[in-house]
C-alpha positions as protocol buffer text, in pm:
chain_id: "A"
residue {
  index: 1
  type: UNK
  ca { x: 0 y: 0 z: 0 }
}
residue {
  index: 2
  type: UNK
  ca { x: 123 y: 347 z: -136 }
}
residue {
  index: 3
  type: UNK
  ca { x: 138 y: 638 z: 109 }
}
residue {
  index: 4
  type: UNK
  ca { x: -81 y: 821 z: -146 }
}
residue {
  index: 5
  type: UNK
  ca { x: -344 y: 599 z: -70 }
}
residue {
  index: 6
  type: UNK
  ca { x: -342 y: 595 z: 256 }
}
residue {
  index: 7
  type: UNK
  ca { x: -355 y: 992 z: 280 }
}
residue {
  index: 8
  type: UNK
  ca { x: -670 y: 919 z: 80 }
}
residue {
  index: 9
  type: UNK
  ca { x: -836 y: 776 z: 384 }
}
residue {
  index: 10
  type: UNK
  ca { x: -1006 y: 964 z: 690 }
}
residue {
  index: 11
  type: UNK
  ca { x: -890 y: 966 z: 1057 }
}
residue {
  index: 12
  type: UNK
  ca { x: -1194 y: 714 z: 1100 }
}
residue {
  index: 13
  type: UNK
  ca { x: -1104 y: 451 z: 842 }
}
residue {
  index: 14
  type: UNK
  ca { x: -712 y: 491 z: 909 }
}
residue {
  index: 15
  type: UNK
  ca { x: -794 y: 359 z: 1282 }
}
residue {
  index: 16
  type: UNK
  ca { x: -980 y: 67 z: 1109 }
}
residue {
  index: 17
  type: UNK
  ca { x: -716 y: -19 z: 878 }
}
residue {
  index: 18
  type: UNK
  ca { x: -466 y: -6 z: 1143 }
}
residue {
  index: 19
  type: UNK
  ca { x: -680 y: -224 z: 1329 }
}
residue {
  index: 20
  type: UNK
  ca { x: -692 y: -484 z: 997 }
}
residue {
  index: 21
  type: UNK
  ca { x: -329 y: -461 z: 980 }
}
residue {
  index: 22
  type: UNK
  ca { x: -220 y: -562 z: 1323 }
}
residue {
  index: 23
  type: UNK
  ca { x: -490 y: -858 z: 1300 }
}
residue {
  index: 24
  type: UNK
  ca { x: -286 y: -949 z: 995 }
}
residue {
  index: 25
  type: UNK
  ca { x: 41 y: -912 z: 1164 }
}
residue {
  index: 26
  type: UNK
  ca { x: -107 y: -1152 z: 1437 }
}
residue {
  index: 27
  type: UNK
  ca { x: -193 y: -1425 z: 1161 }
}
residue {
  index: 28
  type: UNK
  ca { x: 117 y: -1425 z: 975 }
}
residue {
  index: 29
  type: UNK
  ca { x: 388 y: -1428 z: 1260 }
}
residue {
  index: 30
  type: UNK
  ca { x: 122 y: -1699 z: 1407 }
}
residue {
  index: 31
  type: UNK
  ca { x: 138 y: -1842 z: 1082 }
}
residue {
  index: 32
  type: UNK
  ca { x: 543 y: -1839 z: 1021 }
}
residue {
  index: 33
  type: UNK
  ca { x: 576 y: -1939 z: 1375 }
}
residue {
  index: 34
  type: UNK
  ca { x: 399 y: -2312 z: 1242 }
}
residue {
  index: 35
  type: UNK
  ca { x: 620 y: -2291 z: 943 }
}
residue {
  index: 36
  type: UNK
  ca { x: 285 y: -2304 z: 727 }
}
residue {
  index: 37
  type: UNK
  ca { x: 408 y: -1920 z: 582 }
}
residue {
  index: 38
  type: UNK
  ca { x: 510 y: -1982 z: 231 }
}
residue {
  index: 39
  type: UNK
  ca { x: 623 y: -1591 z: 192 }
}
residue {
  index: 40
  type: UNK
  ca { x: 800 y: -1426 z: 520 }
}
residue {
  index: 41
  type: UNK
  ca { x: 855 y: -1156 z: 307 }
}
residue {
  index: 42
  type: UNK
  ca { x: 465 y: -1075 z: 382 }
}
residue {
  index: 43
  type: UNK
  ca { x: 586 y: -988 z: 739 }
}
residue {
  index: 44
  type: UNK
  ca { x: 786 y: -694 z: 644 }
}
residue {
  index: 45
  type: UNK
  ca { x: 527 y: -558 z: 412 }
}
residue {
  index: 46
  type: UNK
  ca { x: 253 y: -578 z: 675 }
}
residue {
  index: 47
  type: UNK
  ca { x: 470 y: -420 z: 900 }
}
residue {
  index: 48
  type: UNK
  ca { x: 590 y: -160 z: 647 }
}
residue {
  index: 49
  type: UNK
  ca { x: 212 y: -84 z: 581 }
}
residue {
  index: 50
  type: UNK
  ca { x: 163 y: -40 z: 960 }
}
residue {
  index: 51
  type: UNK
  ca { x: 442 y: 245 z: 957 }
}
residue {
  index: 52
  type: UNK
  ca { x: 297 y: 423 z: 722 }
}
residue {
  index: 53
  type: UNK
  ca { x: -54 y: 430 z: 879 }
}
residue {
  index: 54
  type: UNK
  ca { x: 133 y: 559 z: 1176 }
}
residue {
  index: 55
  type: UNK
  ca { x: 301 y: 846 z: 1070 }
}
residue {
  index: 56
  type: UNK
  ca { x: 9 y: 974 z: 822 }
}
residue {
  index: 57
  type: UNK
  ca { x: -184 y: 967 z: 1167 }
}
residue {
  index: 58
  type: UNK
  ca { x: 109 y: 1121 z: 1373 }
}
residue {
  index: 59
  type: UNK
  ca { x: 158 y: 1374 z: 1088 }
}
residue {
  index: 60
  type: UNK
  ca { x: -237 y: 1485 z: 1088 }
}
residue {
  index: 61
  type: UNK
  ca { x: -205 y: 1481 z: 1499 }
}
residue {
  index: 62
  type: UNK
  ca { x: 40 y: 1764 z: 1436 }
}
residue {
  index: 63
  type: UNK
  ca { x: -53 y: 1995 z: 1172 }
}
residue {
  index: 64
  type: UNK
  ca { x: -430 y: 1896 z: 1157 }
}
residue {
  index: 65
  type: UNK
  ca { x: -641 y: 1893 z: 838 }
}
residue {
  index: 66
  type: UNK
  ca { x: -453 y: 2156 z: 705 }
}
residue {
  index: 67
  type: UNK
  ca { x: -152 y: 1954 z: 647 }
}
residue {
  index: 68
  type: UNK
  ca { x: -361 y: 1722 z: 386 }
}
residue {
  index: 69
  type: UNK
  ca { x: -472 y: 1989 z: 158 }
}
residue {
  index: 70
  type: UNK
  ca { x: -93 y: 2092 z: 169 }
}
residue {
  index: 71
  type: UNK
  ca { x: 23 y: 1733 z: 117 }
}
residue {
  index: 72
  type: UNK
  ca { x: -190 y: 1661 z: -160 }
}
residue {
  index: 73
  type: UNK
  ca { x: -118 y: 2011 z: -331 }
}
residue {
  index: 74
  type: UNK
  ca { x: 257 y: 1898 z: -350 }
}
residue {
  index: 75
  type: UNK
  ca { x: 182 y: 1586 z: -518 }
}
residue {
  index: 76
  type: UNK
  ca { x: 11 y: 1704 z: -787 }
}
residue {
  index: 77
  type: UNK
  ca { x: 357 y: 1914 z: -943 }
}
């Protein structure tokens, strides 16, 4: 998952998919820890995706809603 689409979501839906994420987390290192993962490289991705979900939140904690509009603005050069 791009950053650009996770900018895309609200602060509501952002909580949810961070919520997805860590569930997912929770499968896979359950599932590598039975050996039945055929792809570890999942874990780093899932974990990858869970960084970015946290600093897009940590980032609109900061500079509030204004900080999107700017965001997206640069983007589009």
């Amino acid at each position: 998952m791009k950053g650009k689409d996770i900018r895309e979501l609200d602060n509501k839906d952002l909580t949810i998919k961070l919520e997805d994420l860590r569930k997912e987390l929770f499968n896979l290192r359950f599932s590598h820890t039975t050996g039945q993962l055929s792809n570890p490289m999942q874990l780093n991705n899932v974990k990858k995706d869970i960084a970015r979900v946290l600093t897009i939140m940590q980032e609109r904690k900061l500079h509030g809603d204004d900080f999107r509009k700017v965001a997206s603005k640069r983007g589009k050069k």
